[in-house]
RODO-2510 file (C-alpha; in nm, 4 decimals, decimal comma):
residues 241
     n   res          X          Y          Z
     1     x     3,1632     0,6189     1,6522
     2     x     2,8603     0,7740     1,4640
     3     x     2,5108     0,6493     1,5303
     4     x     2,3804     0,3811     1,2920
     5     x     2,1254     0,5206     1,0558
     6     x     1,9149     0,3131     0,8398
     7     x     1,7288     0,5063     0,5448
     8     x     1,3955     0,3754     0,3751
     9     x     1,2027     0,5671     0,1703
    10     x     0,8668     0,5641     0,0320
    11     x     0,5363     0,3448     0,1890
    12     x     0,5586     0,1610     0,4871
    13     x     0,6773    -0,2298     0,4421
    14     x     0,3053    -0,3776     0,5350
    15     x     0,1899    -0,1748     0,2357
    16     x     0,4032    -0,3478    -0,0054
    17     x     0,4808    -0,6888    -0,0749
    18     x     0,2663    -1,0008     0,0145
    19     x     0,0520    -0,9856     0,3020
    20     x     0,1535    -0,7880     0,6102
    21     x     0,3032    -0,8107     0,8891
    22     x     0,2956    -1,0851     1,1798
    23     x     0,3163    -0,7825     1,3824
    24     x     0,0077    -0,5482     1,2788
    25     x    -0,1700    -0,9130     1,2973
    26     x    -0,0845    -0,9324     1,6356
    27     x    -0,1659    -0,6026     1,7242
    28     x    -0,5264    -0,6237     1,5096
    29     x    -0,6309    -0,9531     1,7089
    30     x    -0,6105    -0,7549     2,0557
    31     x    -0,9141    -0,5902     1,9040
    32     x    -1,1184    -0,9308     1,9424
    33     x    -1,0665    -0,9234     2,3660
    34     x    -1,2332    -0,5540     2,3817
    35     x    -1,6140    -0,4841     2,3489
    36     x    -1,7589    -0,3261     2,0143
    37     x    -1,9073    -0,0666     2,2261
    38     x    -1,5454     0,0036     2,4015
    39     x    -1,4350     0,0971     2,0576
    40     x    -1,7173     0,2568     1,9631
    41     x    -1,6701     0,5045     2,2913
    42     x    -1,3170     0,5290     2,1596
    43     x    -1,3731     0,6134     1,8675
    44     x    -1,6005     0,8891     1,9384
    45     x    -1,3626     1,0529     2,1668
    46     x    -1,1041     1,0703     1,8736
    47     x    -1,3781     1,1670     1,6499
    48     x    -1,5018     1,4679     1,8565
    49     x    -1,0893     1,5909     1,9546
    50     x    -1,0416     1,8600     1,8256
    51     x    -0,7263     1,9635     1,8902
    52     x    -0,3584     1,8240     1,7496
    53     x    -0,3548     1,4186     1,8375
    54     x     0,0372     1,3869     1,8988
    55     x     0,1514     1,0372     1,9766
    56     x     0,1701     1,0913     2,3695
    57     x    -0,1989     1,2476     2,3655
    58     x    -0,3178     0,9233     2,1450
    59     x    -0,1982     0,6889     2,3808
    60     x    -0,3577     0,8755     2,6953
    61     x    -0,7041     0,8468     2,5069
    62     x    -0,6737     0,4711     2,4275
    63     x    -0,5389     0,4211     2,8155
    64     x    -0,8867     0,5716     2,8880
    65     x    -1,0740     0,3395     2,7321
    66     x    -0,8388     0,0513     2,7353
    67     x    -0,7288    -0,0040     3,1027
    68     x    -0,5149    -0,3132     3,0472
    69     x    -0,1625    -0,2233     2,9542
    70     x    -0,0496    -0,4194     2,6721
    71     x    -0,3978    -0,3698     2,5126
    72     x    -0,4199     0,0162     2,5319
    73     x    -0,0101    -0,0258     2,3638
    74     x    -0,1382    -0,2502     2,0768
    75     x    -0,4877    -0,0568     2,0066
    76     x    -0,2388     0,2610     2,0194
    77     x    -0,0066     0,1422     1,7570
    78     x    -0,2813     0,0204     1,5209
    79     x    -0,4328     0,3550     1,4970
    80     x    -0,1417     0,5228     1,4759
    81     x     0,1064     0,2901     1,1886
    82     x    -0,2502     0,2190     1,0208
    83     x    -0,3456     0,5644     1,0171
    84     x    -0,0266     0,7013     0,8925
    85     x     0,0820     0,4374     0,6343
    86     x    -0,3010     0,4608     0,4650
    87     x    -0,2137     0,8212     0,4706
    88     x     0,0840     0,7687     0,2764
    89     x    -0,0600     0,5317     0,0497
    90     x    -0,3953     0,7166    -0,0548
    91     x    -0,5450     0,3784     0,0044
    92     x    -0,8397     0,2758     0,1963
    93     x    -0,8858    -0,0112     0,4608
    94     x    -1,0302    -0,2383     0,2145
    95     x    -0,6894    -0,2961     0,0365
    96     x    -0,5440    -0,2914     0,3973
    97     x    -0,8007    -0,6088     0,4497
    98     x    -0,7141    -0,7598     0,1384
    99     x    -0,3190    -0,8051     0,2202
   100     x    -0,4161    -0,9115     0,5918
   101     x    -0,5852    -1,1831     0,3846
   102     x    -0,2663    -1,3219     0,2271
   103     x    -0,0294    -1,5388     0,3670
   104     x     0,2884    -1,3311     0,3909
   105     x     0,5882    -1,5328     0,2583
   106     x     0,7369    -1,7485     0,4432
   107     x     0,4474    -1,8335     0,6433
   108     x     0,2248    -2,1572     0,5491
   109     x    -0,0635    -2,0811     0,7113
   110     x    -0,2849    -1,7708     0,7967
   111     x    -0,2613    -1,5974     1,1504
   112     x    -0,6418    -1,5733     1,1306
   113     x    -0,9150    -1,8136     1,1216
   114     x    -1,1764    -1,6910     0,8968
   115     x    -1,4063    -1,6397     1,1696
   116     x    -1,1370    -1,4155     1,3653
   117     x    -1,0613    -1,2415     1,0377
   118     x    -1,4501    -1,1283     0,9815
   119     x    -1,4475    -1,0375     1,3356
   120     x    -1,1388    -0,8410     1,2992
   121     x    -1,2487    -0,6611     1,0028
   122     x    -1,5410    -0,5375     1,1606
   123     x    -1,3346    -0,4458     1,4697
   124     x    -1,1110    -0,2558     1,2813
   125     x    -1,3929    -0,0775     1,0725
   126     x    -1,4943     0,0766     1,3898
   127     x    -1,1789     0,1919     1,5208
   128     x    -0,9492     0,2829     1,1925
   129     x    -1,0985     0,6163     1,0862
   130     x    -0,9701     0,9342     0,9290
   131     x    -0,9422     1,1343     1,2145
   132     x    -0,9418     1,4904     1,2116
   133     x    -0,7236     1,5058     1,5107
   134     x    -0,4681     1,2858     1,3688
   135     x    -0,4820     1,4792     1,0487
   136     x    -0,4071     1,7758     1,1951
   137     x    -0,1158     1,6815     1,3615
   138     x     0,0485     1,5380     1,0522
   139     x     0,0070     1,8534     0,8486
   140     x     0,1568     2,0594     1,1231
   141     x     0,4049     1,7953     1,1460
   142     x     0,5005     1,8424     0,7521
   143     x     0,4415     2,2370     0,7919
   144     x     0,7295     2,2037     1,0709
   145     x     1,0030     2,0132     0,8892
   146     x     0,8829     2,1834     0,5571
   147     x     0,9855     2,5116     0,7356
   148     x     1,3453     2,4045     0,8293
   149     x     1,5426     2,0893     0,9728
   150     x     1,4150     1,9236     1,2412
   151     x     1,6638     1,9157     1,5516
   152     x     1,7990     1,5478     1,6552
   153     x     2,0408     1,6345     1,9329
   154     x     2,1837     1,9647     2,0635
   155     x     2,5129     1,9244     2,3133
   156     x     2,6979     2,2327     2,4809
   157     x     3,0831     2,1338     2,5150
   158     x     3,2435     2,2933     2,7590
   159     x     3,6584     2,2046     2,7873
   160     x     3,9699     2,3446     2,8648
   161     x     4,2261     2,3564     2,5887
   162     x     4,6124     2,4189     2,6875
   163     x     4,8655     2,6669     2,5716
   164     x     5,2095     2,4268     2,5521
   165     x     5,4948     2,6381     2,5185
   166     x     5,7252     2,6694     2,1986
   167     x     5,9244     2,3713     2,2913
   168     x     5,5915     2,1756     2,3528
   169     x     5,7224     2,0741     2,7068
   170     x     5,5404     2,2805     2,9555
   171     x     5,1772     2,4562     2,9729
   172     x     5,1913     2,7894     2,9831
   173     x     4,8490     2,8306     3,0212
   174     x     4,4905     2,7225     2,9880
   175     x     4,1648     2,8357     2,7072
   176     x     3,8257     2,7556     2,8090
   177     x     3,5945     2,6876     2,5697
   178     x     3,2809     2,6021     2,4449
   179     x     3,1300     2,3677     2,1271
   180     x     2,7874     2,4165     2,0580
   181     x     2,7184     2,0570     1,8562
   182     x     2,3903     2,0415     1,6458
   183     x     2,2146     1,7605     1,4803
   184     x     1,9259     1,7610     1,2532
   185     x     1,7605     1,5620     1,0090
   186     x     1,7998     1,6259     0,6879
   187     x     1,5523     1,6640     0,4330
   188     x     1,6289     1,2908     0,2881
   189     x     1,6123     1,1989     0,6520
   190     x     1,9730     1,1781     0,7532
   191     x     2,1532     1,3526     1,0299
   192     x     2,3030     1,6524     0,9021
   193     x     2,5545     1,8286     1,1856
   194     x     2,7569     2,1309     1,2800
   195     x     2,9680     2,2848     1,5160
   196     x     3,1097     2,6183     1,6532
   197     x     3,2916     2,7365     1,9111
   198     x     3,1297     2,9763     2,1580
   199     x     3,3202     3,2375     2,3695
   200     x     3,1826     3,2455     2,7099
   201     x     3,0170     3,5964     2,6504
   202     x     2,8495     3,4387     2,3343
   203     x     2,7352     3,1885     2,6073
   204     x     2,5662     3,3731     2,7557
   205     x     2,4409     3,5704     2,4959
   206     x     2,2850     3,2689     2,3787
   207     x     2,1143     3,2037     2,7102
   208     x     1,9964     3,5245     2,7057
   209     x     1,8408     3,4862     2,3669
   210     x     1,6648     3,1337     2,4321
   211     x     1,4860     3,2786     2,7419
   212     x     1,3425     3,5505     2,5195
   213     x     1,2425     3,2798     2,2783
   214     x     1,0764     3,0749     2,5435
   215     x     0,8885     3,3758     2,7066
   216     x     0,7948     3,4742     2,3002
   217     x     0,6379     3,1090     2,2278
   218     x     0,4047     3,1202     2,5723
   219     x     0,2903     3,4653     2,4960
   220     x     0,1787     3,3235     2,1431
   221     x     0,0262     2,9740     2,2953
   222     x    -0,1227     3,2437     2,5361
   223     x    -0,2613     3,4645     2,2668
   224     x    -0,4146     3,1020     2,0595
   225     x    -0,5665     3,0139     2,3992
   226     x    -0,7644     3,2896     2,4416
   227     x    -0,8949     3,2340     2,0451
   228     x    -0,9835     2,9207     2,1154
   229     x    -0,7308     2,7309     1,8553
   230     x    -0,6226     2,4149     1,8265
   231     x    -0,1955     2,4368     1,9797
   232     x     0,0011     2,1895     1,8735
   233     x     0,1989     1,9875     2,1704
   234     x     0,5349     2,1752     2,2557
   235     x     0,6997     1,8499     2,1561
   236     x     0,5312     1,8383     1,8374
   237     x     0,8276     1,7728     1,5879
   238     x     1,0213     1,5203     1,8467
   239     x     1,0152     1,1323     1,7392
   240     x     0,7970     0,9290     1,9732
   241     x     0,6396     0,6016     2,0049
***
């Protein structure tokens, strides 16, 4: 059975609509159990970064500053969805505060007092910036998968196929092979796949030709070391959390 894909296009949902989220609420009132001046530090480690702020290296940064668990997650996903969807929406996070003002449908009351609400907001002013860090990373990220299709999943088959004879009764022999399976996303975001059918020499010409690759890429990061650049994360174009 294929994997379930569900497409959306456009903004993220919180930017649309009535209100936002119960979620992002959620995640925005964490802010009111950390110090001003914890965010403050925070934010002026993310401010002064200055290299590619992948989702793995964001988190590590917040844990820093955020020792409690489920708080560093929360702060971590505010920057992040906030960061991105404003991004998206060339908006600023005074239209962001305007829809956390508004009861979302459905719901009959708001999920903030107005005290918490002014307490958030001024939270969230100190923490929601447009960091250079983050901006880097999504322009390398569109740079990436503007360059060609980002890879999903990548499987190496490897079977035995049998040689019946003309009667079909009896095997008269066995064919190993091999199906290299790729998966990538496609430019409207679904998985586009192939296959093909390796011989085992083509094996291990392949082999041959991805340690060359790998030995290639660390002689560059080596070279944009020693020039002091900003490298993006080897997993820089993988989905993450």
């Amino acid at each position: 059975m294929p994997e379930t894909v569900f497409y959306m296009r456009g903004a993220f949902p919180f930017m649309t609509g009535r209100g936002v989220p119960p979620e992002l609420i959620a995640d925005a009132k964490v802010l009111l159990e950390l110090q001003p001046d914890q965010l403050g530090s925070l934010a002026q480690e993310l401010t002064s970064f200055n290299g590619f702020l992948d989702k793995p290296t964001l988190k590590e940064l917040v844990k820093s500053f955020v020792p409690n668990e489920d708080h560093a997650v929360r702060v971590y996903r505010l920057i992040s969805q906030i960061d991105e969807s404003l991004r998206q929406t060339n908006s600023g996070l005074e239209g962001l505060f305007g829809r956390m003002a508004e009861t979302p449908e459905g719901q009959e009351q708001p999920l903030l007092t107005p005290a918490e609400f002014d307490e958030v907001k001024l939270r969230m002013s100190i923490i929601i910036k447009p960091y250079e860090g983050l901006r880097r990373q999504a322009k390398a990220q569109r740079l990436s998968e503007a360059t060609g299709l980002r890879l999903e999943k990548l499987e190496i088959i490897c079977d035995l196929r049998p040689v019946f004879d003309d009667a079909r009764e009896s095997v008269e022999g066995v064919i190993p092979y091999t199906i290299l399976r790729i998966v990538c996303v496609g430019a409207d975001g679904l998985p586009v796949a192939m296959e093909t059918i390796l011989t085992q020499a083509e094996v291990g010409e392949l082999a041959k030709k991805s340690e060359a690759a790998v030995k290639k890429l660390d002689r560059l990061r080596a070279l944009l070391a020693e020039k002091d650049l900003p490298i993006p994360p080897v997993s820089m174009v993988k989905k993450g959390d």
